[in-house]
VOGU-3710 file (C-alpha; in Angstrom, 3 decimals, decimal comma):
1> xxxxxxxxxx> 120,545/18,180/-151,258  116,759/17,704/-151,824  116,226/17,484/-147,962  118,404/20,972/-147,468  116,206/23,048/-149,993  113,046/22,192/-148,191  114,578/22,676/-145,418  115,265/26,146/-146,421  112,362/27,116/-147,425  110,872/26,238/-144,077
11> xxxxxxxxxx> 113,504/27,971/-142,245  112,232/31,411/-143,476  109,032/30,965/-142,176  109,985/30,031/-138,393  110,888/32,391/-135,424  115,024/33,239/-134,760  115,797/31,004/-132,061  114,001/28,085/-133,558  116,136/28,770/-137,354  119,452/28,932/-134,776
21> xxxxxxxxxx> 118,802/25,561/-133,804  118,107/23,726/-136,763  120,917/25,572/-138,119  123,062/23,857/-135,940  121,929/20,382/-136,943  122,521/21,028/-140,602  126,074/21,650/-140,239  128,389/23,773/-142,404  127,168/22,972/-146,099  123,626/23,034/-144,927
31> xxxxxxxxxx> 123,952/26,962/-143,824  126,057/27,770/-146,478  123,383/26,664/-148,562  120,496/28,385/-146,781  122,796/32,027/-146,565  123,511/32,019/-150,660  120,196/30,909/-151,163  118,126/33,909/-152,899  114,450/32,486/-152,956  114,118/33,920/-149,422
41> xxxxxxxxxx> 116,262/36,824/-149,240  114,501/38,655/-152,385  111,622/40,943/-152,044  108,247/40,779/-153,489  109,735/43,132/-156,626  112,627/40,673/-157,468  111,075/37,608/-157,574  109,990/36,113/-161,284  106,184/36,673/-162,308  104,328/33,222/-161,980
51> xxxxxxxxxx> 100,839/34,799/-163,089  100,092/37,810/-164,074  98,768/38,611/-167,807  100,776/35,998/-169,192  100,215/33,067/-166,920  103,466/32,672/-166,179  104,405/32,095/-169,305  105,853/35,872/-170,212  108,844/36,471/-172,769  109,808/39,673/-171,190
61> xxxxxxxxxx> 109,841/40,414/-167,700  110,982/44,110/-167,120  111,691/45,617/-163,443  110,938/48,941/-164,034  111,915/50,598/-160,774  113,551/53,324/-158,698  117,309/53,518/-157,730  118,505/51,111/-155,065  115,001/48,702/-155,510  117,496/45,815/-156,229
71> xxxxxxxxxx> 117,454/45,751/-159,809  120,880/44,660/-160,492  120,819/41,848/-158,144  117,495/40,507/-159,647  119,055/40,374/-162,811  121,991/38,773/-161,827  120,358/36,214/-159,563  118,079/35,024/-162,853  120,692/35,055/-164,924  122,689/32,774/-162,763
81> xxxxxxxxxx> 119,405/30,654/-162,118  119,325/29,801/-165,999  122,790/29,360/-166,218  122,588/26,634/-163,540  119,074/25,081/-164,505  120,582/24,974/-168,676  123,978/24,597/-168,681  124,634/24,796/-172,037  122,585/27,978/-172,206  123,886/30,936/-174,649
91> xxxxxxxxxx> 123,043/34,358/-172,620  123,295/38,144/-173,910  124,395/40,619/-171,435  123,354/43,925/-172,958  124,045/47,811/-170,998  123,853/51,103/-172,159  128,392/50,349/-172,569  130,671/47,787/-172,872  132,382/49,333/-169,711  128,820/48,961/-167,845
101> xxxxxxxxxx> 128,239/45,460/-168,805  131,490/44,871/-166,884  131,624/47,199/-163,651  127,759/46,841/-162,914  126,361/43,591/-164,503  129,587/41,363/-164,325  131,707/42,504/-161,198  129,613/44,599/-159,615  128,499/44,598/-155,588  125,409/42,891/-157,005
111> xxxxxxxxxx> 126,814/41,893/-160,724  126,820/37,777/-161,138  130,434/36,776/-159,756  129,095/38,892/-156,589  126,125/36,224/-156,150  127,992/32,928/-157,161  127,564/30,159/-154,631  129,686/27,920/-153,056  131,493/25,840/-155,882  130,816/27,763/-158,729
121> xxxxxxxxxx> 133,615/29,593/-160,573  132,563/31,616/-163,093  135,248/32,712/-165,378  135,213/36,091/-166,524  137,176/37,430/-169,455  137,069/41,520/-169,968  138,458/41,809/-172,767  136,722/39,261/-174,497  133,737/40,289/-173,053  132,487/36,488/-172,028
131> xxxxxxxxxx> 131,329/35,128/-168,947  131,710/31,343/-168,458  129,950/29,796/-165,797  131,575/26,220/-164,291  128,033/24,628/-165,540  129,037/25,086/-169,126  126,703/27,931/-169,944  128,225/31,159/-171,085  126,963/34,881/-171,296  128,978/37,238/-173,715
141> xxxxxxxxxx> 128,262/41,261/-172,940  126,909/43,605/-175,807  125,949/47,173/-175,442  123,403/49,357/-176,757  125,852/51,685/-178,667  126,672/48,968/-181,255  123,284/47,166/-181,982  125,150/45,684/-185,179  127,436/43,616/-182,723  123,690/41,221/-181,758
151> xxxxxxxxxx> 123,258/40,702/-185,227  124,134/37,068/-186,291  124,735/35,882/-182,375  121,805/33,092/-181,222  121,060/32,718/-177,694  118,846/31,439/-174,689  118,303/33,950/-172,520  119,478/37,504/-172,424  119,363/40,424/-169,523  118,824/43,915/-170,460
161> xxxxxxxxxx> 120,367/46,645/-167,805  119,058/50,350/-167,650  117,425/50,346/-171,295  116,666/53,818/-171,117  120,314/54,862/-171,195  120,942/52,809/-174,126  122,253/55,211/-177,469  120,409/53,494/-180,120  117,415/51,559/-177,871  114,655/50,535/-180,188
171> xxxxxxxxxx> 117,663/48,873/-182,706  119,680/46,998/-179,953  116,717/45,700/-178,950  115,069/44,666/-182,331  118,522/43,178/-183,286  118,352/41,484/-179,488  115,356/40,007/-179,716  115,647/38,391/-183,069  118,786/36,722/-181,714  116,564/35,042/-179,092
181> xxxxxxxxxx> 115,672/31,376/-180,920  117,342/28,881/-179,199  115,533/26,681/-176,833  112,026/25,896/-176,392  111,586/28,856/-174,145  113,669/32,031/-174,774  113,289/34,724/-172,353  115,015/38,650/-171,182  114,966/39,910/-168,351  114,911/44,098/-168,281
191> xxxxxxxxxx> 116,155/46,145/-165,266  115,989/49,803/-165,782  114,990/52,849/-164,045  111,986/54,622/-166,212  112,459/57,079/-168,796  109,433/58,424/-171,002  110,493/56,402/-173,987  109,003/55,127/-176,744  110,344/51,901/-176,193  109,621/51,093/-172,938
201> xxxxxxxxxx> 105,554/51,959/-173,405  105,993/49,471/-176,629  107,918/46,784/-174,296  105,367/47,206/-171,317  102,798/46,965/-173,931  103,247/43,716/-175,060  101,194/41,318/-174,612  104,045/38,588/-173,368  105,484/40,744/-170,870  105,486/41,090/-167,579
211> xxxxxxxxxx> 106,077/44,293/-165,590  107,732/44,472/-162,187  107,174/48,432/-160,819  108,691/49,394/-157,576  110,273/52,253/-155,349  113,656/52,608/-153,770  111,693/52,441/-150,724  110,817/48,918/-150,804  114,187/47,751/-151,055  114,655/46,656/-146,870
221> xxxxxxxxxx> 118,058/46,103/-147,008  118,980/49,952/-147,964  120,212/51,945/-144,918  117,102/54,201/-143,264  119,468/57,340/-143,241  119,801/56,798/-147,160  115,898/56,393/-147,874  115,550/59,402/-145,334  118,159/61,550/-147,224  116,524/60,765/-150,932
231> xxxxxxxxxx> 113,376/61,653/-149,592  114,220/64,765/-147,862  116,199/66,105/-151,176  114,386/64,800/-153,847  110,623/64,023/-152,296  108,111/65,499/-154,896  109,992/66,137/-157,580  109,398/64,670/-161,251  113,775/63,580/-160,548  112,591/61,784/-157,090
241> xxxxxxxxxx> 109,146/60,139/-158,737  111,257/59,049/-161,821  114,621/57,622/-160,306  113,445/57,167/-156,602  109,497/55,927/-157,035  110,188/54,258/-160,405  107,067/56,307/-162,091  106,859/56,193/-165,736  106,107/60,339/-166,136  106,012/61,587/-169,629
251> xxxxxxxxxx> 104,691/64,339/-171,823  100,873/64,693/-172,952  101,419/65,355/-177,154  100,828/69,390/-177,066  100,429/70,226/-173,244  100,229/73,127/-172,171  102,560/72,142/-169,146  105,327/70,238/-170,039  107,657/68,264/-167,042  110,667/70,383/-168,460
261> xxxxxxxxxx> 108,752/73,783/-168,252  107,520/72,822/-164,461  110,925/72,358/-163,409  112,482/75,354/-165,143  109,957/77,308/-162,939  110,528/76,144/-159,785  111,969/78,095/-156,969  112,403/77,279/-153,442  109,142/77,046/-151,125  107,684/80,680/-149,617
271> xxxxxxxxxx> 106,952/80,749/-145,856  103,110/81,869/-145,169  104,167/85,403/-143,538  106,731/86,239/-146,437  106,831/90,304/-146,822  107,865/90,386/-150,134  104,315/88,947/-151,355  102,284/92,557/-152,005  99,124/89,950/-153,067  97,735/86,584/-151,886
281> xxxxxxxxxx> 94,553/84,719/-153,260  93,413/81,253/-153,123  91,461/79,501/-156,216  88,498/77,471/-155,326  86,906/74,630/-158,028  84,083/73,495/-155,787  83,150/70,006/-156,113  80,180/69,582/-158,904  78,160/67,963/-156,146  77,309/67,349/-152,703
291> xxxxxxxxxx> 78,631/63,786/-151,979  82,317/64,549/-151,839  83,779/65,143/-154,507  87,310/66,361/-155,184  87,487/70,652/-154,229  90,915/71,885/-155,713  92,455/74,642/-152,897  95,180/76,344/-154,349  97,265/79,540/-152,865  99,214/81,779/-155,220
301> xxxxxxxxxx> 100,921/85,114/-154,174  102,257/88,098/-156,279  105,501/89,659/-155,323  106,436/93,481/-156,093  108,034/92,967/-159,408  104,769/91,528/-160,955  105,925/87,556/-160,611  103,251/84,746/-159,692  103,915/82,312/-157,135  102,233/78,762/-156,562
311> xxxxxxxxxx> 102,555/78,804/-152,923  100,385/75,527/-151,546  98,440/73,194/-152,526  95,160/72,694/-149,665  92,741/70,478/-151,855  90,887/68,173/-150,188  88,509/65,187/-151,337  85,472/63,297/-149,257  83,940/66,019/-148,181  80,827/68,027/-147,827
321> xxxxxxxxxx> 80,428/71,438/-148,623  81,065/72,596/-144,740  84,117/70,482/-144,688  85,440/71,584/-147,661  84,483/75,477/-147,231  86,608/75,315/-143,569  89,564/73,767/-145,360  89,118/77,056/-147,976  89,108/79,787/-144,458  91,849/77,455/-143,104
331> xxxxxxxxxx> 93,814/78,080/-145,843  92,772/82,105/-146,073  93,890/82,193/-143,005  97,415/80,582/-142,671  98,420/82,752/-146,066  96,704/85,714/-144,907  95,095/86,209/-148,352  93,294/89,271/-149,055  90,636/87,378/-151,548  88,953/83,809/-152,278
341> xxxxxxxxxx> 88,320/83,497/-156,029  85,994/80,247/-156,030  83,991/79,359/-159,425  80,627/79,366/-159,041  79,491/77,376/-162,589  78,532/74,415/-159,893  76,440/75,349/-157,223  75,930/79,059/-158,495  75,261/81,480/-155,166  75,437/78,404/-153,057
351> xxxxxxxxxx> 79,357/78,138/-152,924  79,593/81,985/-151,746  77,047/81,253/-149,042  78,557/78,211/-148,269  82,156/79,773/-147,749  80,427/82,842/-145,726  78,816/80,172/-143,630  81,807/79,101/-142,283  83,731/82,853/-142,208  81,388/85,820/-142,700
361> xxxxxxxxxx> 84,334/87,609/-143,127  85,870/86,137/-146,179  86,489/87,719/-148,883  84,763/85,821/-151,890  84,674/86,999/-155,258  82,755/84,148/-157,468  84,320/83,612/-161,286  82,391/82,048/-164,239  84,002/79,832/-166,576  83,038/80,560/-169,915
371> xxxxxxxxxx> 85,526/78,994/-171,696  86,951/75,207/-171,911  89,592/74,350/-169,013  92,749/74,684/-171,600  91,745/77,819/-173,071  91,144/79,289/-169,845  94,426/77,529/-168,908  96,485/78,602/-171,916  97,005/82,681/-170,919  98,209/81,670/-167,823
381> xxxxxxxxxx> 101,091/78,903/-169,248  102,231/81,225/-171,208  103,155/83,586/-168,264  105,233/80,642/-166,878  107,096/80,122/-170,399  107,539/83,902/-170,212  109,180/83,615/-166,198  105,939/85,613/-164,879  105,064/82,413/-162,964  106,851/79,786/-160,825
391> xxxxxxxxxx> 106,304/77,028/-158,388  107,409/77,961/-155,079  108,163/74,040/-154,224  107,060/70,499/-155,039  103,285/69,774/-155,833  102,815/66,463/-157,502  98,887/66,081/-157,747  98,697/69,286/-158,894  101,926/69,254/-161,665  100,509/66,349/-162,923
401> xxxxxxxxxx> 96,926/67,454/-163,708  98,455/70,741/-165,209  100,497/68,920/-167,587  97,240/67,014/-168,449  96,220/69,970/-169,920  96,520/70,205/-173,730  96,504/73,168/-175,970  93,306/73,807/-178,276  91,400/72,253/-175,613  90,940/68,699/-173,975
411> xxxxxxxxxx> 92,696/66,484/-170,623  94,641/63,554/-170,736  95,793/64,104/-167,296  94,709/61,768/-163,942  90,950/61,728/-162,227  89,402/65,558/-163,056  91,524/68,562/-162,592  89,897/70,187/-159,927  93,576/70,795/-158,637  95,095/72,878/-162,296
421> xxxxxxxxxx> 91,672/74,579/-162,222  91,923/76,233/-158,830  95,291/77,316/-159,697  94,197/78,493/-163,176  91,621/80,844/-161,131  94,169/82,071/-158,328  96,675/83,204/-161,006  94,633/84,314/-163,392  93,408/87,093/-160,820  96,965/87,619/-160,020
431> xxxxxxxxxx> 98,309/88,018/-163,439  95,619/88,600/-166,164  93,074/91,384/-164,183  94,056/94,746/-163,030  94,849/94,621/-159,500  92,351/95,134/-157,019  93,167/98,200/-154,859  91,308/98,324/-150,961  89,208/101,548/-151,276  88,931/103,677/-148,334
441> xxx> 85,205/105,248/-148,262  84,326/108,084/-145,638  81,513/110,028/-145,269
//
C-alpha cells in the first residue's frame, strides 16, 4: 500500500494522459485509492498548518472562512485522519445544535460518513449521538447550547463547527477545552464563518493557534454561475465580506459609524444624470504631499426633500497632483456637479491652482479644517442616525475608514482616511451650510 500512496502523490503532479495510463496499471484498488484520497484534492485553505507561528506544532487550528470555502469537508477529512492514524482516539463533535452536529458534521454532503473510504464503516447512532469508526476510535456530538454536557467527558481531539452561532460560545468552549487531556498531543479543529466576537479575536489570538482565512471564491470546485450570482447580489456589502470573503469586520468601541448604522442607510445606487438630485458636489482630501499619496474623491448629491446621498467613490492613490486633479474634473464631470469642495490645509492655494490647471472651469471652493477629523466628522453622523443621509450603494474602502472614526476624537480605522474625509467635506456642504444659490448679475 506504501508503493500506491507515493504513487499518488506523483500522479497529481503529471499531465492527464500520462495519470490515464498509469491508472490503468494500478488496477481497481489502486484508483480507488488515488480518487478517495484527499491530500490532493484539497485546496491550499484546507490543508493542516505545518509552519506558521507555531511551527507546526499549533493546538488550535481555526478555518475562518466564507460560505462554500470547504469548511465542512476540512473538518471532516481531519477528523477522519485522526480517527484512522489513533484508533482508539476519543473525539468531540461540537455545533451550534445537536440537530447540526448530525445533518452537517455527521451525514452531511461533506459530513464524515460522506468522506469514508473504501472499507471503512463508520457506525453512526443519532440518538445516541456517537460516531464509531471501524478503527475503534469514536466521536460523540455536543452542542454549544448545553456547555454543561463537555463537562466530565476526556478526549483526543475535538472539531468545532460554525462557533459563532454557538448560544453560550465562550462556556462550551472553556468546558471543551479543559476536556482535551488525553494523549500526548490534543488538538481542535474550528470551522466557522466570522462573526465579530469576542471569542474568536481571543481564539485567533492565541499564541498556539493557527488561522486558516479564506473566500468562497477560492473554493474551485463551486459552480462559476454560483460564485457569479454571490458576487453580483452580495459584492460589497459588510453580509458579502463577512459570509462570502470570510473578513473578520467588527465595531471600533464608540465609532461614530457603526456596520449596523451603514447598512440601515443604504439605498439602492443613483445613476449620474438622476433629476431628482437639485445639488451635486464632490469632496477633495488632497494628498499631504507630492509623491503619491492617497487623494480621497468622493461624490454626494442632495435631493429636493433635503436628504444626502453618497453617490461614488473616485479616490485614487499613486499619483501626482496632475493625475490626481484629472481624476477630481473626471469625476465633476460624469456627476455634473455644480461645485468641488477640496481642503486646502495641505498644499494651501496650490490644490485650487492645481485643479484649475487641469479645468479652468471648475468650480473650486477650498475648506479649512480647523477641527480634528471626528469632530468635524461627528455633525455629519448624526444626520445619518437622523435618516438625513444614506449610501446610495456599496463602498467598502470608504465604509470602513468611516467606521474608523471614533467619537471625541481619534482613528482606529485602515491606512489614513483620506476616503471618510472627502466625504465628510462633500456632505458637510450639502447638509450643514446654507445652500449656495447661482446669482445672476447684469449690468
Amino acid at each position: 500500500m506504501a508503493d500506491v500512496e507515493t504513487l499518488m502523490w506523483n500522479l497529481q503532479r503529471v499531465a492527464a494522459e500520462k495519470r490515464a495510463l498509469a491508472l490503468a496499471l494500478i488496477g481497481a484498488d489502486g484508483v480507488r485509492a488515488f480518487e478517495e484520497a484527499w491530500e490532493w484534492q484539497a485546496h491550499g485553505g484546507q490543508r493542516e498548518p505545518t509552519s506558521g507561528k507555531t511551527g507546526g506544532t499549533w493546538r488550535v487550528w481555526m478555518i475562518m472562512a466564507g460560505r462554500g470555502f470547504g469548511k465542512t469537508r476540512a473538518g471532516a477529512e481531519w477528523v477522519s485522519a485522526r480517527a484512522r492514524a489513533e484508533p482508539g482516539a476519543r473525539i468531540a463533535l461540537v455545533g451550534a445544535t445537536l440537530a447540526d452536529v448530525a445533518s452537517v458534521m455527521v451525514e452531511g454532503p461533506a459530513g464524515i460518513l460522506s468522506v469514508a473510504r473504501s472499507g471503512e464503516r463508520p457506525s453512526w447512532s443519532r440518538s445516541r449521538g456517537e460516531l464509531a469508526f471501524s478503527s475503534g476510535a469514536v466521536a460523540q456530538a455536543f452542542s454549544g447550547e448545553r456547555p454543561d454536557k463537555l463537562r466530565g467527558p476526556e478526549h483526543h481531539f475535538a472539531w468545532a463547527d460554525e462557533l459563532a452561532k454557538w448560544r453560550h460560545p465562550q462556556a462550551t468552549w472553556d468546558m471543551l477545552q479543559m476536556g482535551l487531556r488525553m494523549g500526548e498531543r490534543p488538538r481542535t479543529i474550528v470551522t466557522t464563518t466570522p462573526r465579530p466576537m469576542a471569542l474568536l479575536k481571543r481564539i485567533e489570538g492565541d499564541r498556539w493557534t493557527e488561522t486558516t482565512r479564506g473566500a468562497t471564491g477560492e473554493n474551485v470546485h463551486l459552480s462559476a454561475a454560483f460564485r457569479e450570482e454571490m458576487e453580483a447580489i452580495y459584492g460589497g456589502t459588510r453580509l458579502g465580506r463577512q459570509e462570502l470573503g470570510g473578513e473578520l469586520i467588527e465595531d471600533v468601541e464608540g465609532a461614530l459609524w457603526t456596520r449596523a448604522l451603514i447598512e440601515r442607510c443604504r439605498v439602492s445606487p443613483m445613476p449620474c444624470d438622476e433629476g431628482a438630485l437639485r445639488r451635486v458636489v464632490v469632496g477633495v482630501e488632497p494628498p499631504a504631499s507630492a509623491t503619491g499619496d492617497a487623494c480621497g474623491i468622493v461624490v454626494c448629491g442632495l435631493d429636493a426633500d433635503g436628504i444626502g446621498y453618497v453617490l461614488a467613490d473616485h479616490s485614487i492613490a499613486g499619483q501626482r497632483p496632475e493625475g490626481w486633479a484629472r481624476a477630481v474634473a473626471r469625476a465633476a464631470e460624469a456627476w455634473r456637479a455644480d461645485r468641488v469642495i477640496a481642503e486646502k490645509n495641505n498644499g494651501g492655494d496650490m490644490v485650487e491652482s492645481v485643479l484649475r490647471g487641469i479645468d479652468a472651469a471648475l468650480p473650486v471652493t477650498l475648506v479649512s479644517a480647523s477641527r480634528g477629523k471626528a469632530a468635524r466628522a461627528e455633525p455629519v453622523a448624526l444626520r445619518f442616525e437622523a435618516g438625513k443621509a444614506r449610501f446610495a450603494g456599496h463602498f467598502p474602502e470608504l465604509e470602513d475608514e468611516l467606521a474608523g472614526l471614533v467619537a471625541g476624537g481619534g482613528y482606529q480605522g485602515p491606512g489614513s482616511p483620506d476616503r471618510a474625509d472627502a466625504c465628510v467635506w462633500a456632505l458637510s456642504e450639502l447638509l450643514l451650510k446654507p445652500e449656495r444659490v447661482p446669482r445672476v448679475i447684469t449690468f
